[in-house]
N, C-alpha and C positions, 0 to 999 in steps of 0.2 A: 504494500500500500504506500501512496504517497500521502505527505502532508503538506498544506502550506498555510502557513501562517502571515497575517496580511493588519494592515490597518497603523503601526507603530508610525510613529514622528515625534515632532518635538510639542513640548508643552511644560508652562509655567506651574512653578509650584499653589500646589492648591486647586489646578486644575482635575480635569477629567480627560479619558482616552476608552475606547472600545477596539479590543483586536478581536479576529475573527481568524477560523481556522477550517478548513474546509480537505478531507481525508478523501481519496477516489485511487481508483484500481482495483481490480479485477483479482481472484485467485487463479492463476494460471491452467490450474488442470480441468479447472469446473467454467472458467469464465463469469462465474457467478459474485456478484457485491461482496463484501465482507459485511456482516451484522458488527459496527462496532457498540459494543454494552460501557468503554468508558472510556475516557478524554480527558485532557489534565493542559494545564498551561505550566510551564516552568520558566526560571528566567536565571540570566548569568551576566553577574556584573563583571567589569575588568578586575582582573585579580583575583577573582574570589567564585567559587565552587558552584556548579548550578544549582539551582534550589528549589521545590516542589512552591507552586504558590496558589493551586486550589484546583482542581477535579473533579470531575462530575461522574456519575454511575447512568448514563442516557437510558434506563430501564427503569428507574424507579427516582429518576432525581436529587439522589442522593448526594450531596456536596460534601467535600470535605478544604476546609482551609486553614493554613497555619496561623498562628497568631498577631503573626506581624499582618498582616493582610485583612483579616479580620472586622467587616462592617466597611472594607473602602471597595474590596471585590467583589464582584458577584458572578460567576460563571453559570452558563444558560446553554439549553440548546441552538442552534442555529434555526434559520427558518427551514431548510432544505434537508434532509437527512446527512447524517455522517459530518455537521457541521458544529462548533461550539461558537460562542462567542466570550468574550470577557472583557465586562464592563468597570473599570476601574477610576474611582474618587479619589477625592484630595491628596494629590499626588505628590510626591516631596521627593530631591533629588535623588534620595536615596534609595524609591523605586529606578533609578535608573538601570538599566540592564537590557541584553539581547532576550525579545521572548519568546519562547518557543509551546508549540504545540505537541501532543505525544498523544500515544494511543499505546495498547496492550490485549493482541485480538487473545490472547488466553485468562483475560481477566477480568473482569465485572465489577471490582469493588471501588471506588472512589478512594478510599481511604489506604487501599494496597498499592493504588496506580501511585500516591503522594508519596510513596516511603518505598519504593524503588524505583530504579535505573529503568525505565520503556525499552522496549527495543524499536520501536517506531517511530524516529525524531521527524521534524519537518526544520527546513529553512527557518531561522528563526529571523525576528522584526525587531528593527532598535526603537527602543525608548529612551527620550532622553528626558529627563526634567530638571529645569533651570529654575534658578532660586529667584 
């Protein structure tokens, strides 16, 4: 499966941003969709380690978000299938980071996709935020 992840630019602190991620491809031997059951944004600042910043369970909407994220994020489905989006508030420079989208077609749980490594990365999108 591919991902791509789309939407990221710059913006002032205090601001708002929505990225958007949109999963397609085919299983080769079947040619048939994949069901993705969960979805997750992560982000990675310069210097410092990527980091789970909230996921979704698309079968039962289950969220899970870490604390620092917590009441500014909101991850949602997309309008179209196999799409997330993520809506982020009062943004302070130190969201800044590359973000990216993931998926995990063995996996279903929100909370599992947040506390490991995906095998499914997409192109990630910069955000910057300026003070």
């Amino acid at each position: 499966v591919q991902l791509q992840a789309y939407g990221g630019g710059l913006v002032q602190a205090g601001g708002s941003l929505r990225l958007s991620c949109s999963v397609s491809g085919r299983f080769p031997a079947t040619g048939r969709t994949p069901s993705i059951d969960v979805m997750g944004w992560y982000r990675q600042a310069p210097g410092k380690q990527r980091e789970a910043v909230s996921c979704l369970s698309t079968n039962n909407d289950i969220t899970y978000y870490p604390d620092f994220v917590k009441g500014r994020f909101t991850i949602s489905r997309g309008e179209t299938k196999n799409t997330i989006d993520l809506q982020m508030t009062n943004l302070t420079p130190e969201d800044t980071a590359v973000y990216f989208c993931a998926t995990d077609l063995g996996q279903a749980s929100s909370y599992a996709l947040c506390h490991s490594r995906p095998p499914n990365w997409g192109q990630g999108t910069l955000v910057t935020v300026s003070s």
